[in-house]
N, C-alpha and C positions, 0 to 999 in steps of 0.2 A: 510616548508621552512620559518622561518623567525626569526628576531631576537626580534620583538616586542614580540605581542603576538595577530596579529592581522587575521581574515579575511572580504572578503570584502561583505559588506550589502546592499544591493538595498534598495534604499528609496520611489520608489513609491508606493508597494504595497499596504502598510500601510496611506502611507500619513497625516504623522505625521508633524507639524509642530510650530512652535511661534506665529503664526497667532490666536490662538483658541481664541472662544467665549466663553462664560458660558456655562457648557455641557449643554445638556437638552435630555432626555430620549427618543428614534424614535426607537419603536418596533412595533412590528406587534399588540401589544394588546395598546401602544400610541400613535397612530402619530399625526401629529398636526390637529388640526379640518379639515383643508384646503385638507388635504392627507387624511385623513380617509375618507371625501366626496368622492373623486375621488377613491379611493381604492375602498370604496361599490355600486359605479357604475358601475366599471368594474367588481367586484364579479358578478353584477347581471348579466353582459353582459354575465360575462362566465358560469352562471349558466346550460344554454341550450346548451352547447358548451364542457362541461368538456371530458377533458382528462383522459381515463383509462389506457391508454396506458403505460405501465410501462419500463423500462431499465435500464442497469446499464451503471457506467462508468468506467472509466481506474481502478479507486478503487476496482469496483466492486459493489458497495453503488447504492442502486436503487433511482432511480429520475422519474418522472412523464411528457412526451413528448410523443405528438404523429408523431416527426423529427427525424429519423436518423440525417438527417444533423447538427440538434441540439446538441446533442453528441459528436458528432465528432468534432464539435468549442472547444465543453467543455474540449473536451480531448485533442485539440491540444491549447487550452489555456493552460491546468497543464504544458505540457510538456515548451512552450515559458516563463511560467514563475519559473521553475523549474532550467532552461537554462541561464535565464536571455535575454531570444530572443526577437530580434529586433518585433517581430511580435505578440506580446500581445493586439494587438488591432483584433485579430483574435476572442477572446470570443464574440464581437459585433454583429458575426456573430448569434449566440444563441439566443438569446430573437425575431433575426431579424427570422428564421425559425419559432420560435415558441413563441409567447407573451406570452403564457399563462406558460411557466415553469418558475417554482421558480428560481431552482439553477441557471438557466441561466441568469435570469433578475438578480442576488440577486452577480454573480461574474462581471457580466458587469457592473454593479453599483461601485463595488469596483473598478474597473477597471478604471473609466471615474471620480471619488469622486473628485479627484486632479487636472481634466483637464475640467470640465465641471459635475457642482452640480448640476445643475435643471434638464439634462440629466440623471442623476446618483437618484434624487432623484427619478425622473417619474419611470425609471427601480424598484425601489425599489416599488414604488405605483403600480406595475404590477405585482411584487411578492408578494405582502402583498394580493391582491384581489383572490390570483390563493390558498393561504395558506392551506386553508380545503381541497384542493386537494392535497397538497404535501406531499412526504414519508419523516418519522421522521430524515432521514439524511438532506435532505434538509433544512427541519426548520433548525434544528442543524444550519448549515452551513447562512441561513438567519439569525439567532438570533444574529452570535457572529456578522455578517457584519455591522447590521445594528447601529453598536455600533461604526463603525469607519468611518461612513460617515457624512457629514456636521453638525449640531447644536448637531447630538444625542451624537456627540465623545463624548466617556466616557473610555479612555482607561485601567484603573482601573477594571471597567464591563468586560470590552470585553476580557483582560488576561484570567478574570474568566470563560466565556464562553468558551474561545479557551482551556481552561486546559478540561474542560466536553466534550468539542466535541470532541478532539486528545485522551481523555479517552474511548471514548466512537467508537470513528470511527477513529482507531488510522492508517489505511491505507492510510489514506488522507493528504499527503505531502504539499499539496498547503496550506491547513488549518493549517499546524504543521509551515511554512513558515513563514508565518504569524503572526503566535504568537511568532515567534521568533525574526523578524522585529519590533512587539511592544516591546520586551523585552527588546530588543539593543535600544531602542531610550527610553525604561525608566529605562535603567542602569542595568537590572536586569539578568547576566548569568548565576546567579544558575536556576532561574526558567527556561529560555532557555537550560538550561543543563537536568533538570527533563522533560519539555517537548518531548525533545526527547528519550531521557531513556523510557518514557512509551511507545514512539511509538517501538524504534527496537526491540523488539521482534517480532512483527507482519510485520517487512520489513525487517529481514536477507536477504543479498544478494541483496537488491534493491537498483539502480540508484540512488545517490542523496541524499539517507539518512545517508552514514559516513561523507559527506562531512557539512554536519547539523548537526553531533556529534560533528566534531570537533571544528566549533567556537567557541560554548562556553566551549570547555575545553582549547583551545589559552587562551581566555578574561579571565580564572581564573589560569592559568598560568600553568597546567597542559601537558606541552609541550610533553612529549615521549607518552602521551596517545592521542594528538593530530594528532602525527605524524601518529602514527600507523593508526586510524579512515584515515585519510587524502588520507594515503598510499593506501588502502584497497577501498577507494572510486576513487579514479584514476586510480586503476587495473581496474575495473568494468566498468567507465565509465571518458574516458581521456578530455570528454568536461565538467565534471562537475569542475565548476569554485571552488568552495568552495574546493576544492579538490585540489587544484592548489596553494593556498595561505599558506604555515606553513613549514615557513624557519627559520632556526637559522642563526648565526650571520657567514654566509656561503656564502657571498656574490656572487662569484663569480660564486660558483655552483648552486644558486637560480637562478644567470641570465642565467645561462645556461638550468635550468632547466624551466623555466616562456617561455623563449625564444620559445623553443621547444615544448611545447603548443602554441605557439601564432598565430598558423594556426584555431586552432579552436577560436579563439577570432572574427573574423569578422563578427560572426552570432548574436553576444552578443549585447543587448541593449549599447545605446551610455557610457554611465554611465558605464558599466560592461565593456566595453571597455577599454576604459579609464584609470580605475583603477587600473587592470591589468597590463596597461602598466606604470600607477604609481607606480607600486612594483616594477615593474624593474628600474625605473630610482631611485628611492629612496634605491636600492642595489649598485644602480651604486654610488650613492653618497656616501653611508654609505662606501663601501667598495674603497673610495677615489681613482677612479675610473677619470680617464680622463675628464674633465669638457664640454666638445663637446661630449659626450654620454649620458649625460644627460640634455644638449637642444636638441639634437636632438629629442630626447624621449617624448621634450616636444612640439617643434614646428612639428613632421610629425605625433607624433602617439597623442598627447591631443588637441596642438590648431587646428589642420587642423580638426580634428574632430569634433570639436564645430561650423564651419565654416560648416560641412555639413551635420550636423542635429543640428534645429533651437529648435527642440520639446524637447530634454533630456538636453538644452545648461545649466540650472540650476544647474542639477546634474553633470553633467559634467565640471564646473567653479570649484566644488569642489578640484577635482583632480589638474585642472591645479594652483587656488591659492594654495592651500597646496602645493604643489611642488616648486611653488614662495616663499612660507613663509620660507621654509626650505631652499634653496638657498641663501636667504638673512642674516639667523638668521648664518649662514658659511661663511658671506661677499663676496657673489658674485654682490652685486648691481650694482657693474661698469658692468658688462654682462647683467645684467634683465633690466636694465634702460628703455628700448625700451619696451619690454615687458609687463613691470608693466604697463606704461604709457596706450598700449593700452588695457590689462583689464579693468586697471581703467574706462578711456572711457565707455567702454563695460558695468560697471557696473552702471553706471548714469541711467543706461532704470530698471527703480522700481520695472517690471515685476520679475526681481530677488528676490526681496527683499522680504525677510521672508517668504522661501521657506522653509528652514532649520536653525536649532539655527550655526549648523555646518557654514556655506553657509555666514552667515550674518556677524559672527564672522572673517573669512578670510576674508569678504568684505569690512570691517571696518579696516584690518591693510592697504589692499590694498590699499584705497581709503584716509587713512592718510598718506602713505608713498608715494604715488603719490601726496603729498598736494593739493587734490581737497579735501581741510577741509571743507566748506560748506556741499560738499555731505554727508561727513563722519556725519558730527554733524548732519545733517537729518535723517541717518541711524539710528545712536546712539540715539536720540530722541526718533524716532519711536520705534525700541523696547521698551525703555522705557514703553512710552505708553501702548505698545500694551501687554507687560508683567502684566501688572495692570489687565488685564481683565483674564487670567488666573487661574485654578481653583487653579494648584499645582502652586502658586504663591511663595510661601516657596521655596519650590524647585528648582524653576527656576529661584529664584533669587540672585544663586550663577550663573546660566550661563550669566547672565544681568551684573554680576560684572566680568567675563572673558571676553565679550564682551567689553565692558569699560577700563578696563586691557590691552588689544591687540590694541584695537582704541591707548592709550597712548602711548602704545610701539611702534607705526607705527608713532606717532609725534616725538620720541626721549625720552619721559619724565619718562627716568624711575625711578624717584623717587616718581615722583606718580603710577605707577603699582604698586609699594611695600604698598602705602598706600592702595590702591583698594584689592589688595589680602591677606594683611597679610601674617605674618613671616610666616604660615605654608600652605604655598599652595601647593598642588600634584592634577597635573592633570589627575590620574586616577582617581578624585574625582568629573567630568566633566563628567560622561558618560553622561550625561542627554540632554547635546547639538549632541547626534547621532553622536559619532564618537568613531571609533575602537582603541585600545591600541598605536596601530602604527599611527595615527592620532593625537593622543592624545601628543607621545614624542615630537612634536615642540612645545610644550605649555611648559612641563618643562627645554627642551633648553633653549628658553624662561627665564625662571627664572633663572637658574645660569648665565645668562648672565648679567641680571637685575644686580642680587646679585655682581658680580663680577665687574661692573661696578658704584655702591652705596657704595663700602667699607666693603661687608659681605661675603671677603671670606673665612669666617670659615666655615658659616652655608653653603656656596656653595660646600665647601671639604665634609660636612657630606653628601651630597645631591648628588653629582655625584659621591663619592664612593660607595653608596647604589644602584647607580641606574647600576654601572660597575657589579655586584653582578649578574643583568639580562643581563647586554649587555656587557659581557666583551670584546666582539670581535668588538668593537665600536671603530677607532681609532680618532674621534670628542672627544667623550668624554674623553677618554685619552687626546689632546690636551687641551683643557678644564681644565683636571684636571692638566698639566702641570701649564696652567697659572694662575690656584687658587692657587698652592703649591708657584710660584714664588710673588704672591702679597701678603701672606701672610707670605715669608718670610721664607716658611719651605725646608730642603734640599733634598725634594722627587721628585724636579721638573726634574732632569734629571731622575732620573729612569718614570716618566710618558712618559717626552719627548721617548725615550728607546721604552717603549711599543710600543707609536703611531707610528714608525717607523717601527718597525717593522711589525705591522699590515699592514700600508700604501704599503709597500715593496711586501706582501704575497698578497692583491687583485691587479688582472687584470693586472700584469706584468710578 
């Protein structure tokens, strides 16, 4: 179901973010002098103490515990994070029956990296000491981790680990997860497409794995091979969310069909919630849809939700700005007035800030269209800054100039957006700020509006006919192209006007 080519990606597992330092290497044969002390301290403690005790998990894949109950964390951490469930802090339990197992300390660590590092790091200095006792999946599973947790981020490295470990121990979903979560946040769906390619073979008929096929065939626009993967993973299992997401330009019946899942949504981390019900409201809009169907969507199923868990409010701003942005770039602001107003607010507490390039990005039109400019220029600063310290500095310094782009467009100025992006901006060329296709289309709204409002509406005719080509069942961009064909003058604006009507007519009447 969808008309982008989007589905939706959980951000914490990874914990990826604009914040980074200079990498620096934390494996089991580097850690920093300070952790290799305390690592061979506790090796020796466990010396008299080891663990023979062998078992497997949900995979199958043997680990080294002498805890049942360890296990059973382990294994109802895959399934919470498999789900997207509220209850991922369930692996804690792991390392807490038994200190001395790797894989337990080594997914707890990934687990806590984004919400408490010295926590996360210690877990890790209690896998690294138990190491000469652990079975070769476990390392596996240690090696690519310790690549995505505080100073060692290397996520270049850790792709490559996650490619040999899904190679090699290709029943392990949580791992295959993973490397698909770094993919998506460094642009990369081919490899997230080959990632799992190696695994289905060895998971025919398993929970959770078509619905991981299909993302990255949406992100590369291979939509009927999408469906099908989609289809075949919602037979199987109707809570898997990934499975939930890949709608063409079917408005009505995505909401019909989102809707009807939306009993299994309340088990769903805040974020995965959220989201969710950002697809329905962004059907609701797209398919010009009632404008009190989609606040509502925003005030009982997004803001109340942010209101009642403090812990995902980050990931969860997402959804609700993006849904703001989109509103606004279709001139609802005499309705969001209120609204914006109190994000904005909401956004002034720093703890947000440079959680996600995604995040910061929406926070800065937010926080300029609300003209609380000060904040905005301290945002916009800050990254600055804190861009300069990054290793793919190169690279991320097309999303510093999207960031700076959207701050302008949130003052009015859009003749300098044109100068900050240049004549040839396409923001599928943005994945690198962690956001999905359908994410992505208020960025190039976005520009033909710029366009169309600076006197270039030719190059906006070439630009939203191409883009009608994926979304012909769009009647925005039909309007759009209505009033590019009227300022420039050419006699195609009633046949657009025509279509959009038509369309407008065919959703949710």
């Amino acid at each position: 179901m969808r008309c982008d080519k989007s589905l939706t990606i959980e951000r914490d597992p990874v914990s990826l973010s604009p914040t980074g330092t200079p990498s620096r290497r934390f494996s089991g044969t580097n850690l920093s002098p300070a952790l290799n002390r305390k690592s061979q301290r506790r090796s020796s403690e466990m010396d008299d103490a080891k663990t023979t005790a062998t078992r497997v998990d949900r995979w199958g894949y043997q680990l080294r515990t002498s805890s049942d109950a360890c296990v059973v964390a382990i294994d109802a951490y895959y399934n919470q994070v498999l789900s997207y469930g509220r209850n991922r802090a369930i692996i804690l339990d792991a390392p807490a029956n038994d200190p001395a197992c790797v894989l337990g300390n080594a997914l707890a660590a990934h687990f806590l990296c984004s919400k408490d590092l010295p926590k996360a790091s210690s877990l890790l200095v209690s896998a690294a000491a138990a190491l000469k006792n652990a079975t070769s999946y476990e390392k596996a599973v240690y090696e690519a981790i310790i690549l995505l947790v505080g100073d060692g981020r290397d996520e270049e490295e850790a792709l490559s680990r996650h490619f040999e470990l899904v190679k090699e121990y290709p029943k392990d979903l949580v791992s295959l997860k993973r490397a698909q979560i770094l993919c998506f946040y460094m642009g990369q769906p081919h490899h997230s497409l080959s990632l799992v390619e190696k695994a289905l073979p060895h998971n025919q008929g398993q929970s959770f794995i078509y619905g991981m096929l299909a993302f990255p065939l949406l992100e590369l626009g291979r939509m009927a091979e999408a469906k099908s993967a989609a289809r075949r993973g919602w037979e199987i299992n109707r809570f898997d969310s990934w499975s939930q997401h890949c709608y063409e330009c079917h408005f009505n019946e995505a909401v019909e069909f989102m809707e009807s899942c939306s009993s299994t949504w309340r088990s769903c981390s805040s974020f995965m919630y959220t989201h969710n019900w950002w697809h329905v409201a962004v059907c609701y809009l797209e398919g010009n849809a009632p404008l009190c169907k989609v606040l509502k969507v925003y005030d009982e199923q997004i803001w109340k939700e942010l209101q009642r868990n403090y812990s995902d409010r980050a990931e969860v701003f997402v959804n609700a700005l993006g849904l703001l942005l989109q509103l606004d770039v279709r001139g609802q602001m005499d309705v969001l007035k209120d609204r914006l107003l109190l994000a904005a607010e909401t956004l002034k507490d720093k703890s947000l800030w440079h959680v996600e390039w995604l995040l910061d990005i929406l926070a800065l039109w937010t926080l300029a269209r609300a003209k609380e400019s000060l904040k905005a220029e301290e945002l916009l600063n800050s990254i600055k800054s804190r861009n300069s310290f990054l290793k793919k500095q190169n690279v991320m310094q097309r999303a510093t100039q999207l960031a700076e782009a959207t701050y302008e467009y949130g003052r009015g100025n859009h003749h300098k957006v044109i100068d900050i992006l240049g004549p040839d901006f396409d923001a599928i060329d943005y994945k690198m700020i962690g956001a999905s296709d359908e994410q992505l289309d208020v960025f190039n709204e976005i520009w033909y509006n710029v366009l169309l409002n600076t006197g270039h509406a030719s190059k906006a005719i070439d630009l939203i006919e191409k883009q009608l080509q994926k979304r012909v069942g769009c009647p925005y961009l039909w309007r759009l192209l209505e009033k590019a064909y009227g300022i420039a003058g050419k006699g195609d604006s009633a046949m657009a006007a025509e279509k959009a009507k038509a369309l407008e007519i065919s959703y949710f009447n």
